[in-house]
C-alpha positions as CSV (number, residue, x, y, z in Angstrom):
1,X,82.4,112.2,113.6
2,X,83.1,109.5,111.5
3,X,81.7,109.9,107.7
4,X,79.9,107.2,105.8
5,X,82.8,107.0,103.1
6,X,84.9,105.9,106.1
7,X,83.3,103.4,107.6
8,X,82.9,101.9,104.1
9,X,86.0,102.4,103.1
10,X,87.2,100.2,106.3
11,X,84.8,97.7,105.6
12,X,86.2,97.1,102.2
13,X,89.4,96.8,103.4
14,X,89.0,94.5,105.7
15,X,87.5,92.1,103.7
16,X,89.9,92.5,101.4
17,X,93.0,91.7,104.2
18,X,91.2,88.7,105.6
19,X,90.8,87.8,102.4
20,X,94.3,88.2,101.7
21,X,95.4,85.3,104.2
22,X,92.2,83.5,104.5
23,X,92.8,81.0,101.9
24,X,94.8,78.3,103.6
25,X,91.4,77.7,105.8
26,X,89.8,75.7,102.6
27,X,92.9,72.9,103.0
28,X,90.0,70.6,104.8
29,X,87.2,70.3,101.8
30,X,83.5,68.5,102.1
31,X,84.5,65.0,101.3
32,X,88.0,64.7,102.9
33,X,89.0,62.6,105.4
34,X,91.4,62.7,108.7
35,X,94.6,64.6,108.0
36,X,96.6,60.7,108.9
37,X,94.9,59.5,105.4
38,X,97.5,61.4,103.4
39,X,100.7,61.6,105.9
40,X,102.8,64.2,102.9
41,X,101.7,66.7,100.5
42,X,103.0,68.8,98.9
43,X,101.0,71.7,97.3
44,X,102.6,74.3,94.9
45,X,101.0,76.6,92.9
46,X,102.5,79.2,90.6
47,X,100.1,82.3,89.4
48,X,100.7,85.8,87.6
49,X,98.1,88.1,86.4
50,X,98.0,91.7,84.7
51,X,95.3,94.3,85.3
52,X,95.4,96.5,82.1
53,X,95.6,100.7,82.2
54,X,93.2,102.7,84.4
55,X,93.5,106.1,86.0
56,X,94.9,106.5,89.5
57,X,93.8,109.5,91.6
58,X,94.6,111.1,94.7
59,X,91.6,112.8,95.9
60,X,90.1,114.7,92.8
61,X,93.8,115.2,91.0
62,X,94.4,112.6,88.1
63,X,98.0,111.0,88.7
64,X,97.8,109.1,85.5
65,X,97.2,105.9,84.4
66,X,98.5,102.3,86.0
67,X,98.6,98.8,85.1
68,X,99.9,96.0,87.6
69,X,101.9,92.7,87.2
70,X,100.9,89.7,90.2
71,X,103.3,87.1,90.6
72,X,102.9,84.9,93.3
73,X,104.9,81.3,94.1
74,X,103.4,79.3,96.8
75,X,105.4,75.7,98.4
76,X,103.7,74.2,101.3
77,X,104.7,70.8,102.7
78,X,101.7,69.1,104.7
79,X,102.5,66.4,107.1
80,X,101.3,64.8,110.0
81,X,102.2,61.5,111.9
82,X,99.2,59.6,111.8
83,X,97.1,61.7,114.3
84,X,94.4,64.2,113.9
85,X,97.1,67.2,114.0
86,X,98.2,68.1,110.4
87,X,101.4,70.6,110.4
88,X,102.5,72.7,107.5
89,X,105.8,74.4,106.5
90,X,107.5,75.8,103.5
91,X,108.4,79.2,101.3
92,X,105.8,81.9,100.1
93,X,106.8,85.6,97.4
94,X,104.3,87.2,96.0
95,X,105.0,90.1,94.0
96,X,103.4,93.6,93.1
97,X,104.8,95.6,90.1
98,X,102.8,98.7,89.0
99,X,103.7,101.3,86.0
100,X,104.5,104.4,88.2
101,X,103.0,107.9,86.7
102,X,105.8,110.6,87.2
103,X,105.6,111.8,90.5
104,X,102.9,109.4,91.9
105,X,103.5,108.4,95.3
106,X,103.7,104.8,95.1
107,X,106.3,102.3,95.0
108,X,107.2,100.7,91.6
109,X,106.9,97.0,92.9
110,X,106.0,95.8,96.6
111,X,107.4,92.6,97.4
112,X,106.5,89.9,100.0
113,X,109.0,86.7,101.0
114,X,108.0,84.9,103.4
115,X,107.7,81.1,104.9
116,X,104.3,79.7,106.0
117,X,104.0,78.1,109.2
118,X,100.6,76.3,110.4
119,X,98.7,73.4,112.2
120,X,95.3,71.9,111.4
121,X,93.7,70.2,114.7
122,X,91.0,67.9,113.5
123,X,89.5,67.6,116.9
124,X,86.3,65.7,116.4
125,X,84.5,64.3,113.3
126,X,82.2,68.1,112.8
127,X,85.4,70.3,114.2
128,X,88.8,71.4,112.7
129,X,90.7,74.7,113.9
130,X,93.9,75.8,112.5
131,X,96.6,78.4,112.9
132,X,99.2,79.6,110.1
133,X,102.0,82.4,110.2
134,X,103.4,84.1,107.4
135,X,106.4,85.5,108.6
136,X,108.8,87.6,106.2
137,X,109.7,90.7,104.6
138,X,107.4,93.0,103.6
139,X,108.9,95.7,101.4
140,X,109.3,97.5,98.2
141,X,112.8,95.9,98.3
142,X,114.7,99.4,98.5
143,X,116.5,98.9,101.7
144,X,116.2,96.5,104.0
145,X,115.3,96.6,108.1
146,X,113.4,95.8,111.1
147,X,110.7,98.0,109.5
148,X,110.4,95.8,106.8
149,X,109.9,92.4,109.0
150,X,106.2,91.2,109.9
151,X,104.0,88.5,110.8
152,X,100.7,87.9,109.7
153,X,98.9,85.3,110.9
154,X,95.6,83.9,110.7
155,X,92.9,81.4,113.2
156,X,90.2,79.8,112.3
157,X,87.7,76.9,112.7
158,X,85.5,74.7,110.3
159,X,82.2,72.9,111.1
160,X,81.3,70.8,108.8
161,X,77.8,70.5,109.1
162,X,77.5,67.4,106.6
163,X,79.1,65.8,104.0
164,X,78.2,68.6,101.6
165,X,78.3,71.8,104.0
166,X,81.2,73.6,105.5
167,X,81.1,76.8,107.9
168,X,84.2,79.0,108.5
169,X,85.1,81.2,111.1
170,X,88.5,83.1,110.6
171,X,90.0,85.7,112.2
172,X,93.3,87.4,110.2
173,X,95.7,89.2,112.3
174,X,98.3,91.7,110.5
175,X,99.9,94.8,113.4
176,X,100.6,97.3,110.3
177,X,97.5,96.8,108.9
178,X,94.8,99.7,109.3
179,X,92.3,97.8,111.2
180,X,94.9,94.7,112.7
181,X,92.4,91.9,113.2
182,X,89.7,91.4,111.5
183,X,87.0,88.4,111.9
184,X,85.3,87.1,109.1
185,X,82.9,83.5,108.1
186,X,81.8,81.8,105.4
187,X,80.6,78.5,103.8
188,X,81.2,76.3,101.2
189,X,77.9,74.6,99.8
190,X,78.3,71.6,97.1
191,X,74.1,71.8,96.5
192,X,74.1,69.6,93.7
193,X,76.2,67.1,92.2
194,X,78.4,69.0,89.7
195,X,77.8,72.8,91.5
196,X,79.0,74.3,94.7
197,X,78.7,77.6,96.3
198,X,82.2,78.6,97.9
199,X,81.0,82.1,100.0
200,X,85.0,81.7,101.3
201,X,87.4,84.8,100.6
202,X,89.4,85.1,98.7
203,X,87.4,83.8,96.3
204,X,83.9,84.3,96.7
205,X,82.5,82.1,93.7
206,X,80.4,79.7,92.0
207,X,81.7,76.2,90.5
208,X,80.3,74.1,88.0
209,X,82.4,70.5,87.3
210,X,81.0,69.3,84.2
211,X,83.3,66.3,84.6
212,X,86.2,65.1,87.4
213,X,88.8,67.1,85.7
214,X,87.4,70.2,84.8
215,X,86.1,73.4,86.4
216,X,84.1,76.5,85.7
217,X,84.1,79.2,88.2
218,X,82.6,82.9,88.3
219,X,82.9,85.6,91.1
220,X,85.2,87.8,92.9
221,X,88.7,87.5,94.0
222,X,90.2,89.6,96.6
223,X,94.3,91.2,96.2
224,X,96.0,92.5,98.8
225,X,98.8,93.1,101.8
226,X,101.0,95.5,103.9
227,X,103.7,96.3,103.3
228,X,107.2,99.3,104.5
229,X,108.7,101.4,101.7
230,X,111.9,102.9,101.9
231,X,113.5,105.0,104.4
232,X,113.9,107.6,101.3
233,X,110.7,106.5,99.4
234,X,108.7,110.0,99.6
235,X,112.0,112.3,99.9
236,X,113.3,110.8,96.1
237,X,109.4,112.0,94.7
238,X,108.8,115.2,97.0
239,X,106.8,113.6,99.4
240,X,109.3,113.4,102.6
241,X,106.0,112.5,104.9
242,X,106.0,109.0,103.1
243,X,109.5,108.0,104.1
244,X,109.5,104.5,105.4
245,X,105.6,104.3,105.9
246,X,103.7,101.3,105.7
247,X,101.2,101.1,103.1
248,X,98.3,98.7,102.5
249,X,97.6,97.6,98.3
250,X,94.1,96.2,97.6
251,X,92.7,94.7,94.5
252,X,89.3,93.5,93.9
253,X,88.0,91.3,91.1
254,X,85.1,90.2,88.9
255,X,85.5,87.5,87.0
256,X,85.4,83.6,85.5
257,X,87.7,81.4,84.3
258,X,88.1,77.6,83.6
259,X,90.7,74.8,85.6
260,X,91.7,71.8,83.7
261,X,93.4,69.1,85.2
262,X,96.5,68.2,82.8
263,X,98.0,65.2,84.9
264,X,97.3,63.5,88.0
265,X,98.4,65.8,90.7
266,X,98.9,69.2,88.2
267,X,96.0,71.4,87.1
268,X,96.1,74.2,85.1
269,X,94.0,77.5,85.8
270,X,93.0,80.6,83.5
271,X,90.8,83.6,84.5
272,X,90.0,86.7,82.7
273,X,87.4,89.7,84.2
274,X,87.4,93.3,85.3
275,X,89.4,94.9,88.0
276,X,86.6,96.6,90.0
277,X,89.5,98.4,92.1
278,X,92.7,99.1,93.0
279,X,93.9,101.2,95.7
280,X,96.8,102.1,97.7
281,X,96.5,103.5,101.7
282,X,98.6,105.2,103.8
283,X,97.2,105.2,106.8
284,X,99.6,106.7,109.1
285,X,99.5,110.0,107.0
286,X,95.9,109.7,106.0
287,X,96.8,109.2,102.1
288,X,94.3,106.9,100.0
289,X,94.8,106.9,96.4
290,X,92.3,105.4,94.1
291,X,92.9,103.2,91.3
292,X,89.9,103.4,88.1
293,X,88.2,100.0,86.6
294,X,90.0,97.8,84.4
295,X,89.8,94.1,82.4
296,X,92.5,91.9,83.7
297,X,93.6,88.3,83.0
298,X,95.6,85.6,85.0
299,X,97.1,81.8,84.7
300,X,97.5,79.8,87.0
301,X,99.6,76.1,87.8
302,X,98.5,74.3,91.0
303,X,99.9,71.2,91.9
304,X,99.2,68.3,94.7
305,X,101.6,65.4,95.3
């Protein structure tokens, strides 16, 4: 029989995992035109955050506490040749580090470097589906193999109702994660001139754009991914059942935070909230270990040219 705490505990992460590849579904805003308009973009964004100190526990034993460093470093080229299909190619690293308590069973950085590969089909005025893979290494970096190689990807399709009014369906696809697809929808609602509801993971949020370069934001924001540790990894901390296992890190936000457009084409982003949660899963040996509340802060660079 499955418990309560299980089916919620599934149901968390898998918002959290679609929301961990969900977010190049937004590329087609209320407003924007046919993906010929602008033939080249490119969109880079650079962000790091820190979640401060909080105890980690596995089951009811206290591990200690743990902070974590984000880094992540985003290059996409969009291009398309003057039809409705837009194509998009270029690098993607995102980057975990966490301050290990002796003898916890987790990895002291996880590491992700991969390329991202998608299409955008704008198929009628209302209807736009797209595709993107992601793939790469996956890996706490310790030694390298076939283990370490995967490919999420992710499918989806916006309506836009009107002008002001999208609808998303999505569906996120990752084979080493716990549940490996998972289906999600959302909206994004401009319902008055200078506020918009995004209900899009993930970030879940509320905007308010006082003027054309500025923007205040409040809500959630969802961390995550899969990836292999090393061959060795449980052996070296006495815990030989967690050599070369896969395990899945969530993070899940509260928070607000203000974007400033510095020059055309560059903005600059900076957030600040509490760390609802943080927890690490090993699902192959049934292992969760659960990560305690705490304030974190972030920057961000995001660039269109």
């Amino acid at each position: 029989m499955i418990s309560p705490i299980s089916v919620c505990r599934r149901l968390v992460l898998a918002s959290t995992f679609v929301g961990a590849t969900a977010f190049p579904l937004i590329a087609a805003q209320p407003g924007s035109g046919d993906s010929s308009e602008d033939s080249l973009k490119f969109q880079p964004s650079l962000e790091t955050s820190f979640s401060f100190d909080a105890g980690l526990d596995e089951g009811q034993r206290a591990l200690g506490d743990i902070n974590t460093w984000q880094w992540r470093f985003d290059a996409p080229l969009r291009f398309s040749g003057g039809g409705p299909v837009e194509w998009t190619v270029g690098p993607g690293f995102q980057r975990f580090s966490f301050s290990r308590p002796d003898g916890a069973p987790i990895p002291s950085a996880l590491h992700a470097y991969h390329a991202i590969l998608g299409a955008q089909w704008r198929f009628s005025e209302a209807w736009t589906g797209r595709i993107e893979l992601q793939p790469g290494v996956y890996s706490d970096m310790e030694d390298i193999n076939s283990g370490d190689l995967n490919v999420p990807a992710l499918a989806g399709l916006i309506w836009r109702v009107r002008d002001n009014l999208l609808a998303v369906a999505q569906l996120s696809i990752d084979a080493r994660r716990d549940t490996p697809a998972i289906g999600g929808i959302g909206m994004r609602w401009g319902f008055a001139p200078d506020l918009t509801l995004s209900l899009m993971v993930p970030r879940p949020q509320i905007e308010f754009r006082p003027d054309e370069k500025s923007m205040f934001f409040a809500g959630a924001s969802l961390q995550g991914r899969t990836f292999r540790v090393a061959e060795d990894f449980g052996t070296r901390i006495g815990r030989p059942e967690l050599n070369d296992q896969d395990v899945e890190y969530r993070e899940i936000r509260l928070g607000a935070g203000w974007r400033r457009q510095l020059v055309e084409g560059l903005s600059f982003q900076v957030e600040g909230g509490w760390s609802v949660d943080r927890r690490f899963l090993y699902d192959d040996v049934n292992l969760m270990l659960n990560g305690a509340g705490a304030p974190f802060v972030g920057v961000m660079l995001i660039g269109t040219f």
